[in-house]
TORMITOR-580363 format. One record per atom (N, C-alpha, C): atom name; x, y, z. Coordinates in steps of 0.001 Angstrom, whole numbers. Example, Ala and Ser with C-alpha at 12.3 -4.5 7.8 and 13.67 -1.06 7.14 Angstrom:
BEGIN
N:13190:-5690:7800
CA:12300:-4500:7800
C:13200:-3300:7800
N:12850:-2250:7080
CA:13670:-1060:7140
C:12900:30:7870
REM end
This chain:
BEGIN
N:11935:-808:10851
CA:10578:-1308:10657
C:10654:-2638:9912
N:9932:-3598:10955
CA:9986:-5177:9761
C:8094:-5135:9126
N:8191:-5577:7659
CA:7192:-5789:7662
C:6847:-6839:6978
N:6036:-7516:7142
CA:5533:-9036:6534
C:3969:-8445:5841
N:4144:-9064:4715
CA:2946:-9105:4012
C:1869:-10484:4176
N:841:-10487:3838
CA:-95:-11666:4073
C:-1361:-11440:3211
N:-1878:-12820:2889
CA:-3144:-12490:2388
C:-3174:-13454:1019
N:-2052:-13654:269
CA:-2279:-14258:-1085
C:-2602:-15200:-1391
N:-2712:-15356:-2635
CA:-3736:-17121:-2676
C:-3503:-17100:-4012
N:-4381:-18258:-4413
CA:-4981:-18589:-6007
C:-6288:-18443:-6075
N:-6770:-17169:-6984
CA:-8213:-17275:-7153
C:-8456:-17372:-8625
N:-9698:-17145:-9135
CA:-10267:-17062:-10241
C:-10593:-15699:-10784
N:-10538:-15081:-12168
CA:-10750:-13969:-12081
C:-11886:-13715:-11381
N:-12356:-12328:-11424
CA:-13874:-11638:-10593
C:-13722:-11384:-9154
N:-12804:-13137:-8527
CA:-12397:-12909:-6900
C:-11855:-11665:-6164
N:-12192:-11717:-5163
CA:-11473:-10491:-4604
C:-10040:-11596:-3707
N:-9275:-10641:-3120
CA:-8357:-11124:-1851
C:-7874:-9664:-934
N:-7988:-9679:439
CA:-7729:-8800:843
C:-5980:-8784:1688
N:-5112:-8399:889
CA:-3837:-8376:1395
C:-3428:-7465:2484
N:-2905:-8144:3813
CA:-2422:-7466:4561
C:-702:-6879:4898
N:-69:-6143:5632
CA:924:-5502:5599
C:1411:-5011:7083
N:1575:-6158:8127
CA:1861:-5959:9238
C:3037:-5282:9974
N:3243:-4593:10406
CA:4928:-3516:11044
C:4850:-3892:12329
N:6479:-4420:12066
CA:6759:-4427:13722
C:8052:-3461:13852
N:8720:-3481:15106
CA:9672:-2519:15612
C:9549:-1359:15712
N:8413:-681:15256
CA:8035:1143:15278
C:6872:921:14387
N:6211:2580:15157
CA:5088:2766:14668
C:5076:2776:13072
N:4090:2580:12272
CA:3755:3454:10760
C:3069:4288:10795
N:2401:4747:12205
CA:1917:6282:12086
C:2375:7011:10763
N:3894:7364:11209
CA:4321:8715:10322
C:4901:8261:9216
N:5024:6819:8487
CA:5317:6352:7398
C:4005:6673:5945
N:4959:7035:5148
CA:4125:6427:3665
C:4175:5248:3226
N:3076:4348:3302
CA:3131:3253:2729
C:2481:2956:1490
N:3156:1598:481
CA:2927:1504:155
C:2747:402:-659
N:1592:-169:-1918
CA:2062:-1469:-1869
C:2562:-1176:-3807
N:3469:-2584:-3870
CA:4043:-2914:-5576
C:4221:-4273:-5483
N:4113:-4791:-7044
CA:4063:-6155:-7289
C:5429:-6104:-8391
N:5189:-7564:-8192
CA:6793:-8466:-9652
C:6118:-9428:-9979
N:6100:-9032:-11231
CA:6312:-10464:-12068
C:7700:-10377:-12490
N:8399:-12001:-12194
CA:9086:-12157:-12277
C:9705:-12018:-14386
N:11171:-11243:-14587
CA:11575:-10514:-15782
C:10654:-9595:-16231
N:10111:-8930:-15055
CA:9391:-6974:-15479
C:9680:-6428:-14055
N:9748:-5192:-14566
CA:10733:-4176:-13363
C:8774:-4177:-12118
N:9932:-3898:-10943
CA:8634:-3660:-9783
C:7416:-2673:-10264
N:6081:-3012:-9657
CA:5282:-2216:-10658
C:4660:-1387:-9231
N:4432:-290:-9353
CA:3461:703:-8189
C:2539:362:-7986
N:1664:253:-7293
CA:155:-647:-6976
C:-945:461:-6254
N:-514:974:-5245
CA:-1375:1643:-4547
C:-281:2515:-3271
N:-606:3651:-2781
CA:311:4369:-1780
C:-721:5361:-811
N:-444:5322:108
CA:-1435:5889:1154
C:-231:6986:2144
N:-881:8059:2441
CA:37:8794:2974
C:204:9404:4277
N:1054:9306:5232
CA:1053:9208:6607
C:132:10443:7309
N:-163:11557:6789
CA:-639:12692:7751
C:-1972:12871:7250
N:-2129:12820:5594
CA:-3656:13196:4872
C:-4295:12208:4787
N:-3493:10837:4691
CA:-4127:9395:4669
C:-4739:9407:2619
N:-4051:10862:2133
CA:-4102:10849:1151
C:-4266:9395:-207
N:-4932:9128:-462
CA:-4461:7487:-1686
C:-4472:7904:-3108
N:-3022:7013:-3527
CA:-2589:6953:-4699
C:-2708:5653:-5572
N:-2915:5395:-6637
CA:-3254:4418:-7206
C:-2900:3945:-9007
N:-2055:2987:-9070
CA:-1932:2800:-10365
C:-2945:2904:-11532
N:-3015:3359:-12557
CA:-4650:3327:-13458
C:-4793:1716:-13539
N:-3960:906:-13589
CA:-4303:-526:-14004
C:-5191:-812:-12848
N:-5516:-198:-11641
CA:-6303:-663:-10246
C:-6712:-56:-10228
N:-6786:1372:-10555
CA:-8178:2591:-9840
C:-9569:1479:-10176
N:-10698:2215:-8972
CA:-11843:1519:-9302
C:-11748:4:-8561
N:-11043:-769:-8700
CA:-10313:-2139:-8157
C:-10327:-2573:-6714
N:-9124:-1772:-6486
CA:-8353:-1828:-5466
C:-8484:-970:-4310
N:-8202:-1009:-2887
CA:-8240:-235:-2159
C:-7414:-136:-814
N:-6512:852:-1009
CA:-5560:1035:483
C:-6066:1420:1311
N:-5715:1216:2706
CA:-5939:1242:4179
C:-5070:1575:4497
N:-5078:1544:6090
CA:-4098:1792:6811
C:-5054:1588:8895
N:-4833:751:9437
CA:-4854:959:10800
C:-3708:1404:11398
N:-3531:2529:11449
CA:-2346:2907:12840
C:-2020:2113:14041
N:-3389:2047:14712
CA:-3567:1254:16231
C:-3243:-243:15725
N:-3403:-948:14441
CA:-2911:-1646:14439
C:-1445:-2205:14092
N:-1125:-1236:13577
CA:345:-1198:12870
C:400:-1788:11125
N:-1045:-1353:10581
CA:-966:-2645:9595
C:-1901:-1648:8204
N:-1639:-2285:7156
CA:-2014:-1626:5668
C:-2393:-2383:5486
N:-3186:-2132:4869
CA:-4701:-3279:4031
C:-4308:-2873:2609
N:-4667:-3937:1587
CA:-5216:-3913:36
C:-6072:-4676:-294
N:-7126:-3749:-327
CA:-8267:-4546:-693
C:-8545:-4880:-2219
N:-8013:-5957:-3045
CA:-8159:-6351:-4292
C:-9639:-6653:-4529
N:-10399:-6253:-5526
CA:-12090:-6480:-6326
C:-11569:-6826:-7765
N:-12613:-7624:-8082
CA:-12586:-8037:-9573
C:-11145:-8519:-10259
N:-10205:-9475:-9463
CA:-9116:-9764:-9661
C:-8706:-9840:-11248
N:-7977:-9656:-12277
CA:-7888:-9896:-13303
C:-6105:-11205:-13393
N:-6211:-11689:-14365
CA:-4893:-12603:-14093
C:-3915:-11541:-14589
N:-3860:-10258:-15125
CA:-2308:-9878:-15368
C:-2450:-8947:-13977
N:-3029:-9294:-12555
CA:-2732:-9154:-11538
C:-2099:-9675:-10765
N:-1856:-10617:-10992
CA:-835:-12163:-11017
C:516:-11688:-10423
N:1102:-11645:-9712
CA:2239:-11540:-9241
C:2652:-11294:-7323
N:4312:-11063:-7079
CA:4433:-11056:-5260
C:4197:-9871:-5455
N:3457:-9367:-3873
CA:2979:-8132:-3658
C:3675:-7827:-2797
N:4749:-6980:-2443
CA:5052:-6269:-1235
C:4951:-5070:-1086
N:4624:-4809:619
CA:4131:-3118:819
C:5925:-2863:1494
N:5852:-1236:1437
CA:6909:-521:1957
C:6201:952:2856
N:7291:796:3147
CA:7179:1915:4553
C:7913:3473:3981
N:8012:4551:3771
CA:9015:5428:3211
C:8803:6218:4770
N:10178:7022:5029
CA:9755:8444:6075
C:10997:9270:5637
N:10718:10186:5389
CA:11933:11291:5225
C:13426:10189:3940
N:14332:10136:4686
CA:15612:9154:3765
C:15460:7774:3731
N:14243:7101:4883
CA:14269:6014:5245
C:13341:5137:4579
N:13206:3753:4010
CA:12561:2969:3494
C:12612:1595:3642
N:11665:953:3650
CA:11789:-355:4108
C:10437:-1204:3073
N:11031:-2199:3135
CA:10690:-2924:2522
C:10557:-4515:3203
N:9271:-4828:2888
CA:9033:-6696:3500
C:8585:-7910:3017
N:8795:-8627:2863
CA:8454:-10325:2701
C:7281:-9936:1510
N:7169:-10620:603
CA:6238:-10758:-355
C:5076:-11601:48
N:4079:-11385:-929
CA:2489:-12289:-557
C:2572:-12777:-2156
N:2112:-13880:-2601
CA:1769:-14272:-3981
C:430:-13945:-4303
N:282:-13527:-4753
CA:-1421:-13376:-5645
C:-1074:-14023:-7441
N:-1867:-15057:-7554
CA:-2524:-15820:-8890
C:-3761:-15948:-9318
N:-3793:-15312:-10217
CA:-5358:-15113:-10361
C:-5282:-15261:-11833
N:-6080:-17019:-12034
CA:-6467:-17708:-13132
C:-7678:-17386:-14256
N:-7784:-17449:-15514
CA:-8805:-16682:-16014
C:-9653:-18135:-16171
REM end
């Protein structure tokens, strides 16, 4: 599974941005995806996770309320819908794919969000 992230920018706090998470080479039907950010010298942080059969969503407390995962199947693609951006939201966002032993991981998006 390749996946490219999209969507980031420079906003102002309050902004929203809606980050996307496109798969190619196989479905994400039956994947858990999910998205995490870096700031660069702090370990990867959990962001949000959506789950392949219940469509179940998981969510860091720093985003509950915030944020919001998707998922189109038919499209092959995960949404994060960012609200009320804050700047220690500031960092690359990449989503991952998990299935059984397998995991993947793709291309980062920047999100900056200035106070």
């Amino acid at each position: 599974v390749q996946l490219q992230a999209s969507g980031g920018g420079s906003v102002q706090a309050g902004d929203s941005l809606r980050l996307s998470c496109a798969a190619s080479g196989r479905s994400i039907s039956s994947y858990d995806m999910g998205w995490f950010r870096h700031v660069p010298g702090e370990p990867r942080e959990f962001v949000a996770a959506i789950k392949s059969t219940s469509s179940n969503e998981y969510y860091a407390d720093s985003v509950k309320g915030r944020f919001t995962i998707s998922r189109d199947n038919a499209k092959n693609t995960v949404y994060l819908q960012t609200n009320s951006l804050k700047p220690e939201d500031t960092g690359v966002y990449y989503c991952d794919a998990q299935r059984l032993f397998y995991r993947y991981w793709g291309q980062g998006t920047l999100v900056t969000v200035s106070s």
